[in-house]
C-alpha positions as CSV (number, residue, x, y, z in Angstrom):
1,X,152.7,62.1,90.7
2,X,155.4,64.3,88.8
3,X,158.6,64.8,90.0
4,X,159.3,68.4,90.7
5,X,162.7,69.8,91.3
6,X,163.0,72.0,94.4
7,X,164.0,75.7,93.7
8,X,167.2,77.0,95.5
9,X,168.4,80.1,95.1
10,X,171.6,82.0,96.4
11,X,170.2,85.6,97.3
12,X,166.5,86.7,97.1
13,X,165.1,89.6,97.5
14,X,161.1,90.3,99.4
15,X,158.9,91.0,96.8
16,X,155.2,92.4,96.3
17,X,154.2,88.3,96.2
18,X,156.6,87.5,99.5
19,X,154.2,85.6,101.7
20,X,156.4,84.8,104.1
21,X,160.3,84.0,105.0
22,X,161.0,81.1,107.7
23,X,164.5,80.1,109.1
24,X,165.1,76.8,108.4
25,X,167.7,74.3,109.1
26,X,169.6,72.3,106.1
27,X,172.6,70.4,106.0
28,X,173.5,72.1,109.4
29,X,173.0,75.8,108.1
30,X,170.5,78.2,108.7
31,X,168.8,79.2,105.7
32,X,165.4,80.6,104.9
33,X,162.3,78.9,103.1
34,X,160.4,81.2,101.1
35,X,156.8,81.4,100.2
36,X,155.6,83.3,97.7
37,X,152.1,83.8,96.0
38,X,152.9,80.4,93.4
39,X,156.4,78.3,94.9
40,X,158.0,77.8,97.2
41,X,161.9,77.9,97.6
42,X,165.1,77.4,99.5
43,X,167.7,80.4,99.8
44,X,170.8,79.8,101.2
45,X,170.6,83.0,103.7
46,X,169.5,83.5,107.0
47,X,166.2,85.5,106.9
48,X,167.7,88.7,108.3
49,X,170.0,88.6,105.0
50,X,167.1,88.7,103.2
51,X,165.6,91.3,105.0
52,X,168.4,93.7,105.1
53,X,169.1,92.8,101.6
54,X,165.3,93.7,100.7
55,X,165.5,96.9,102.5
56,X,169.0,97.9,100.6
57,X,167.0,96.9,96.9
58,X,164.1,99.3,97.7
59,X,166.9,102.4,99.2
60,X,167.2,101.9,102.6
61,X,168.6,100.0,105.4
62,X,167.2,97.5,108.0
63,X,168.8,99.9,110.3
64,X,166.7,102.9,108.5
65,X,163.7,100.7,108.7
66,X,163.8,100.3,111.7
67,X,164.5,103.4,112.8
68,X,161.6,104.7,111.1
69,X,159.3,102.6,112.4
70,X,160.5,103.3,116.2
71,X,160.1,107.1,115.2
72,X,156.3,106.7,113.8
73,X,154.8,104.6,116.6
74,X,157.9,104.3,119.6
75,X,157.8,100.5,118.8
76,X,161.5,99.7,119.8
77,X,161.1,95.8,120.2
78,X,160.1,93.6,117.5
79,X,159.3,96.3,115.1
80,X,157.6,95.5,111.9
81,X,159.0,97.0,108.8
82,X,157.9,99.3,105.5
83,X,160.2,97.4,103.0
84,X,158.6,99.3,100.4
85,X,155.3,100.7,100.8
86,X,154.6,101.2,97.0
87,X,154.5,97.6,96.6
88,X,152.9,97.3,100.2
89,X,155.5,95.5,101.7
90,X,155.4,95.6,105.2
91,X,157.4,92.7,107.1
92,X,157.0,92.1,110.9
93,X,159.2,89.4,113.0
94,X,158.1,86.5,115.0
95,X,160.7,87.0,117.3
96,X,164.0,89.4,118.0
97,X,165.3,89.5,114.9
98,X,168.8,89.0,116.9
99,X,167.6,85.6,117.6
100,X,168.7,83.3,113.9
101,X,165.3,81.3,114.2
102,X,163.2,84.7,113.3
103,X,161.0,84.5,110.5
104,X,159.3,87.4,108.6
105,X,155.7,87.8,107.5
106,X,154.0,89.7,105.5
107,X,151.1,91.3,106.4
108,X,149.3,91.4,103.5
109,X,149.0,88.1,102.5
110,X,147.6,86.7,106.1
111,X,143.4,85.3,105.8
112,X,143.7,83.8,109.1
113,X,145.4,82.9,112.5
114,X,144.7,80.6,115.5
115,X,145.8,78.8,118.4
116,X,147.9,75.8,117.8
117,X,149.6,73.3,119.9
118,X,152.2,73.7,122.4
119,X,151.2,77.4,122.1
120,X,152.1,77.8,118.3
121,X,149.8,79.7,115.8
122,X,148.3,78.2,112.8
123,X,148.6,80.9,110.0
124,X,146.5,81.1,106.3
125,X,147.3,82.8,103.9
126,X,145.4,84.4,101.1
127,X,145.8,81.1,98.9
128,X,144.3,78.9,101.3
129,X,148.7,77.7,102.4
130,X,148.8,76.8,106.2
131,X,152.3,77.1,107.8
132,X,152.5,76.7,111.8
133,X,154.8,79.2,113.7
134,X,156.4,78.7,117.0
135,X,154.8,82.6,118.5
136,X,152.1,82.5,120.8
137,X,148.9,83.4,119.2
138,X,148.7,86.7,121.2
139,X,152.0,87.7,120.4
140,X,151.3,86.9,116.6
141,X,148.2,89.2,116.8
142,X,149.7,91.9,118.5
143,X,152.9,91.9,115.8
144,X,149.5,91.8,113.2
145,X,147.9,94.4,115.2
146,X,151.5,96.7,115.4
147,X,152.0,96.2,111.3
148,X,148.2,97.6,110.6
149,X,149.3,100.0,112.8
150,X,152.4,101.0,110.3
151,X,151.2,100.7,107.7
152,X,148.0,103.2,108.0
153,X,150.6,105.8,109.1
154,X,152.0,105.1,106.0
155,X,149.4,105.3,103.8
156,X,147.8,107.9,105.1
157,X,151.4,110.3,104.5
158,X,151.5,109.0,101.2
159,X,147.9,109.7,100.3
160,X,148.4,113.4,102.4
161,X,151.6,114.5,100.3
162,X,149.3,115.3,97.2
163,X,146.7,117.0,99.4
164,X,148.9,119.2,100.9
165,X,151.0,120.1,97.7
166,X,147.7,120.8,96.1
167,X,146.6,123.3,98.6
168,X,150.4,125.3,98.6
169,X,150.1,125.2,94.3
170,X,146.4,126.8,94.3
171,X,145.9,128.9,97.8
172,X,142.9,131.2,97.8
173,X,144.7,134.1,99.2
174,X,145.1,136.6,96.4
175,X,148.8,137.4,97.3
176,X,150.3,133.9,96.1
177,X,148.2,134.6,92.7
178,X,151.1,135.4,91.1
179,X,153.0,132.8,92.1
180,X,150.7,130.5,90.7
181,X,150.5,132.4,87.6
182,X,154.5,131.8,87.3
183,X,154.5,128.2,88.0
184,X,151.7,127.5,85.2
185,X,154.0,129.7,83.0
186,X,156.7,127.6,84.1
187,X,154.6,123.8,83.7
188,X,153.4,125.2,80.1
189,X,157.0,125.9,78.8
190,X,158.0,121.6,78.6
């Protein structure tokens, strides 16, 4: 069996191939243990570093995150997160995130969930990884249920924004025909 060296980083930022970040205990500091799509790794930061970190890469805050999520669905307490919904990024804890021993994970990469023991949940992931967490199995669903949730109000403002930009550019009333007429004058000119 080949020896493989163990990837430790200083800083990381989530990623579109972020499976999941855990807090972990080394050498009497809480880090994080990342999965990703292919490795695994060690970053010497506490998850939330990584998650405000993450949210700062991709323009916002944790705080703004947050506060955006609260505003879309009234989910104050254990919010999931949008870290960036291009790369469909969406985060949610598996406790406060005040507490140091929250993990994140990300919803898209989940196949499967059950009950494990001492009222844990057994989670797969799209490549077949198994990691137990210490939530409940009915608190992991409804964090699972709450992130679906955010992200199809998401999705569905993105996909709306061209649909309703569309429909302001090319009205039928016969008044804003000259408007149009300027703007194509405008668009052909570059």
């Amino acid at each position: 069996m080949e020896n493989i060296q163990p990837i430790i980083l200083e800083s990381y930022e989530a990623n579109r191939l972020t499976m999941a970040i855990l807090a972990t205990t080394e050498e009497g500091r809480l880090y994080s243990t990342v999965f990703e799509t292919d490795r695994k790794m060690t970053v010497k930061m506490k998850p939330m570093e990584i998650v405000e970190r993450s949210c700062r890469y991709f323009g916002s805050s944790y705080i703004g995150r947050k506060t955006g999520t609260k505003d879309l669905l009234g989910i104050t307490h254990k919010p999931p997160i949008v870290v960036d919904a291009a790369n469909s990024i969406y985060l949610f804890p598996t406790t406060s995130s005040t507490r140091p021993q929250c993990s994140w994970i990300s919803h898209y990469y989940i196949h499967q969930y059950e009950e494990a023991e001492s009222d844990n949940t057994l989670v797969t992931f799209t490549d077949r990884r198994t990691i137990t967490l210490p939530i409940s199995v009915h608190s992991f669903e409804n964090q699972m249920y709450r992130t679906a949730q955010l992200r199809t109000v998401i999705s569905s403002r993105i996909e709306d924004g061209p649909r309703q930009m569309s429909a302001f550019m090319f009205q039928k009333d016969p008044s804003s025909k000259l408007l149009q007429e300027q703007l194509i004058r405008e668009l052909n000119r570059y």
